[in-house]
C-alpha positions as semicolon CSV with decimal commas, in nm:
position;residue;x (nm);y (nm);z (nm)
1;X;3,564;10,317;18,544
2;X;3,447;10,205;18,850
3;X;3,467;10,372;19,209
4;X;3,433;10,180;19,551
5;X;3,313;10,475;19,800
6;X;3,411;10,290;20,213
7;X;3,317;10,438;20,543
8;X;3,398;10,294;20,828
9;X;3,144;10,072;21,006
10;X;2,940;10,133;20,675
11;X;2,868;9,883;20,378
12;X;3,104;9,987;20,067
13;X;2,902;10,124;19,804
14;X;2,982;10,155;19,403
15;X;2,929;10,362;19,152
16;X;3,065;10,316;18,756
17;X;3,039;10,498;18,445
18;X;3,182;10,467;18,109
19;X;3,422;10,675;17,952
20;X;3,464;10,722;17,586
21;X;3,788;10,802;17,391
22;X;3,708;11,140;17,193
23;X;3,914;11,258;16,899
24;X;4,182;11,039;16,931
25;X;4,243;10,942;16,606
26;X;4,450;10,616;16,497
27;X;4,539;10,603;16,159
28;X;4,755;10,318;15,976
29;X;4,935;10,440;15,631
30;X;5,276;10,388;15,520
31;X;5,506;10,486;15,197
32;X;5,760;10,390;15,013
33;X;6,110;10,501;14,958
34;X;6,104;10,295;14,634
35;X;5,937;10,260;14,289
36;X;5,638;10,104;14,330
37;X;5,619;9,937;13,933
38;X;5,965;9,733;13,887
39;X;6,131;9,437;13,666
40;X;6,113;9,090;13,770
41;X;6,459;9,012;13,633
42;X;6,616;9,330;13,779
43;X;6,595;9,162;14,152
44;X;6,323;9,448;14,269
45;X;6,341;9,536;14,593
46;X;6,128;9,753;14,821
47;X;6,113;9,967;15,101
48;X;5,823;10,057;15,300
49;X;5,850;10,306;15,586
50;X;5,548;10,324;15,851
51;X;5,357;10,709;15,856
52;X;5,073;10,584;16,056
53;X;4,916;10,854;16,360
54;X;4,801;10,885;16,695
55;X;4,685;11,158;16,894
56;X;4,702;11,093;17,265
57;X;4,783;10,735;17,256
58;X;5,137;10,529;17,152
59;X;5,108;10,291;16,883
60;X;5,263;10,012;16,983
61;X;5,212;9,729;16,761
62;X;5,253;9,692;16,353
63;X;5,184;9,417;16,126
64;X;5,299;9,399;15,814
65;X;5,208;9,188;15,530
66;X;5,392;9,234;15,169
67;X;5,141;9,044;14,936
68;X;5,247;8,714;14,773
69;X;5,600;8,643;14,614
70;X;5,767;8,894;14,919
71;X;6,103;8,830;15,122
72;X;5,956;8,847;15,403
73;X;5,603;8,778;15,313
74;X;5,518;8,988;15,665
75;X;5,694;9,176;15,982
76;X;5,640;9,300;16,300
77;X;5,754;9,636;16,405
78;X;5,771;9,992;16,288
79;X;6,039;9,941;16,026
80;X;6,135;10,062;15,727
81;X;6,109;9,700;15,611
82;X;6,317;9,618;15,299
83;X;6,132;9,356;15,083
84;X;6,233;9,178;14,769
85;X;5,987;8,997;14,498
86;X;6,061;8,658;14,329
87;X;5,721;8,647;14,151
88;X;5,595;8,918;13,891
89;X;5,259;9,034;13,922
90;X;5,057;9,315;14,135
91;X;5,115;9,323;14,530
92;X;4,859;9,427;14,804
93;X;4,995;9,530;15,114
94;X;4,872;9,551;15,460
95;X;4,954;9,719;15,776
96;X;4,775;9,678;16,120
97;X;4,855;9,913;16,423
98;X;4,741;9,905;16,747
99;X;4,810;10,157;17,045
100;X;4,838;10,098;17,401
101;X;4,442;10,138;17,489
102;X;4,439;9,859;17,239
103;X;4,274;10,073;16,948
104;X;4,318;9,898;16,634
105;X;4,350;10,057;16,251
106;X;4,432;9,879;15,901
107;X;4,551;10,026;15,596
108;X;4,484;9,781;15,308
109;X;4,597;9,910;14,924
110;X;4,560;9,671;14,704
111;X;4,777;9,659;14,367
112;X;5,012;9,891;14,558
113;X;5,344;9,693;14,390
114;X;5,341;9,594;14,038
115;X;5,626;9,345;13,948
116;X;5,700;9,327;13,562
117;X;5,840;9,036;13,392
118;X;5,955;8,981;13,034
119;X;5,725;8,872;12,770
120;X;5,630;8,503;12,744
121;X;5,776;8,286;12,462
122;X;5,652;8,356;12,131
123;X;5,454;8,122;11,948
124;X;5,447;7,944;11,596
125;X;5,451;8,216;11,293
126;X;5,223;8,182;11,031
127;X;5,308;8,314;10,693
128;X;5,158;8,389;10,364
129;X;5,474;8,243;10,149
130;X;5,696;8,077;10,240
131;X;5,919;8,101;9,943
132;X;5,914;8,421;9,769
133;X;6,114;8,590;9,461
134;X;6,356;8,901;9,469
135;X;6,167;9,212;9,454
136;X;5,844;9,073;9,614
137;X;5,639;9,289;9,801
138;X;5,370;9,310;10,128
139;X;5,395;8,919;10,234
140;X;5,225;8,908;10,564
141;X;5,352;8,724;10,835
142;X;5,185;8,698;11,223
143;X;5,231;8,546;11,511
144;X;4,964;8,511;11,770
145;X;4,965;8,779;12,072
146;X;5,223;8,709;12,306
147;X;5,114;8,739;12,682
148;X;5,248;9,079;12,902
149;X;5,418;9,228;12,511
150;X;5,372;9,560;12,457
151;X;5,566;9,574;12,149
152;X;5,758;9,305;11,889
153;X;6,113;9,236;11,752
154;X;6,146;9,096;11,442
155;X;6,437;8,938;11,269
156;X;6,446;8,911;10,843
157;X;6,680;8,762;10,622
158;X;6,886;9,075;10,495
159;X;6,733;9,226;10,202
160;X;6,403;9,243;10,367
161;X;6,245;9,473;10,559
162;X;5,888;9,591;10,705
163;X;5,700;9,766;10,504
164;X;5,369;9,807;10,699
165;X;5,276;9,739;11,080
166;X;5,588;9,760;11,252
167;X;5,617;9,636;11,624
168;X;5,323;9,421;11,624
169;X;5,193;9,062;11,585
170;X;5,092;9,080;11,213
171;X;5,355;9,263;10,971
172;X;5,396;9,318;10,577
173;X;5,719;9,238;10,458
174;X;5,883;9,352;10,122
175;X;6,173;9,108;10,007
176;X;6,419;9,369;9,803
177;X;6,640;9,272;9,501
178;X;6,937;9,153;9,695
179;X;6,755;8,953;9,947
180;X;6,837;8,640;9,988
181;X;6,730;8,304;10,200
182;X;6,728;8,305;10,610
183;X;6,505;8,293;10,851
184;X;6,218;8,530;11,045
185;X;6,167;8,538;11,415
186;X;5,983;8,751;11,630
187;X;5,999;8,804;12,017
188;X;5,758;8,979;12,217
189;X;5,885;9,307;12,404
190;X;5,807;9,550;12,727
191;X;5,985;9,788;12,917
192;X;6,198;9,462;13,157
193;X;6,316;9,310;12,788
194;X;6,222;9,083;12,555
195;X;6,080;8,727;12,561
196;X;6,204;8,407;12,443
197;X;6,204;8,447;12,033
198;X;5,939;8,244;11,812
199;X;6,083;7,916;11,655
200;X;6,253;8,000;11,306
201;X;6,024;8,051;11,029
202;X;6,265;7,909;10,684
203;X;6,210;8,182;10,398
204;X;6,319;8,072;10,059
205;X;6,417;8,365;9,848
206;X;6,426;8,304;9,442
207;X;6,707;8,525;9,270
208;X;6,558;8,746;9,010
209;X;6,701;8,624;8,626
210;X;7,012;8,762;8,532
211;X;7,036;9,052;8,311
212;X;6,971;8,929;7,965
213;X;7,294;8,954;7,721
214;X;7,347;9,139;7,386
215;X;7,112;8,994;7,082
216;X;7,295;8,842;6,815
217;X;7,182;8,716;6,490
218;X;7,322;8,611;6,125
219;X;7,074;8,822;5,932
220;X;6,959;9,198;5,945
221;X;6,585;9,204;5,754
């Protein structure tokens, strides 16, 4: 601040000092009316309402930025701001305020929105037989690890089923006496779905004999 001290007739004369702005907090921060983890394929959509401070002062600027894959990608404003994702993966959002002294504060929080999609598409299965008989037991069959799975759907030819290491990349399978020929495919799962299924993997199931007849014979010995 700076005074001019006049008398008249006299020079002018000056004097200045500084002043300093003493607990007058500014503090950015802002929330959401929204869950902050969501689906890719379930069009997420967020709101984010402003609960920055001031204590003496007016904000009266915000900047917003939503972190990539956002509708907008940033605002001006106080809001709420509604925001939609077309991209899966985790957002960091931003928000600058400034007050009319021209005080300046930034909230940052990074991985703040997580946007989930589906599995990716399954790969080639690998098996340990391919062609099998009625009654067989434990054949393994994997696929590699699908990327963002949590979990795996398989689909047997009927008469099988899992018999060790359900909902995962490797399983056992037992082939039972009715089972017959088909296919097995596997598609990676999460919470949003599942993910495009493997390619077919052909099982070829041999019938057990049939049940042998009645013995006959033209001499008893």
């Amino acid at each position: 601040v700076r005074w001019t001290i006049t008398n008249s007739g006299c020079t002018p004369s000056f004097a200045e000092m500084s002043v300093k702005k003493i607990n007058c907090p500014l503090t950015a921060d802002f929330t959401t009316t929204s869950a902050t983890t969501q689906c890719l394929n379930a069009s997420p959509s967020v709101t984010f309402t402003n609960g920055s401070s001031s204590s003496g002062t007016t904000i009266d600027l915000w900047v917003w930025g939503f972190g990539p894959g956002a509708t907008p990608a940033a605002a001006t404003g106080q809001g709420p701001h509604t925001v939609t994702y077309s991209t899966a993966g985790v957002k960091t959002v931003t928000l600058i305020i400034r007050d009319n002294t021209l005080a300046r504060d930034t909230v940052i929080k990074n991985a703040f929105i997580n946007i989930v999609d589906v599995p990716s598409t399954a790969g080639t299965i690998t098996g340990q037989l391919a062609t099998v008989c009625q009654g067989e037991s434990n054949v393994l069959y994997s696929i590699g690890a699908v990327s963002g799975a949590t979990g795996y759907s398989l689909a047997l030819p009927s008469g099988a089923s899992i018999s060790s290491n359900p909902n995962n990349d490797s399983v056992y399978v037992d082939f039972g006496s009715v089972a017959v020929s088909g296919n097995i495919s596997v598609a990676g799962t999460n919470t949003c779905g599942s993910g495009i299924s493997s390619p077919s993997y052909p099982i070829t199931v041999n019938p057990l004999p049939a049940v042998a007849g009645t013995i006959t014979g033209s001499l008893t010995v």
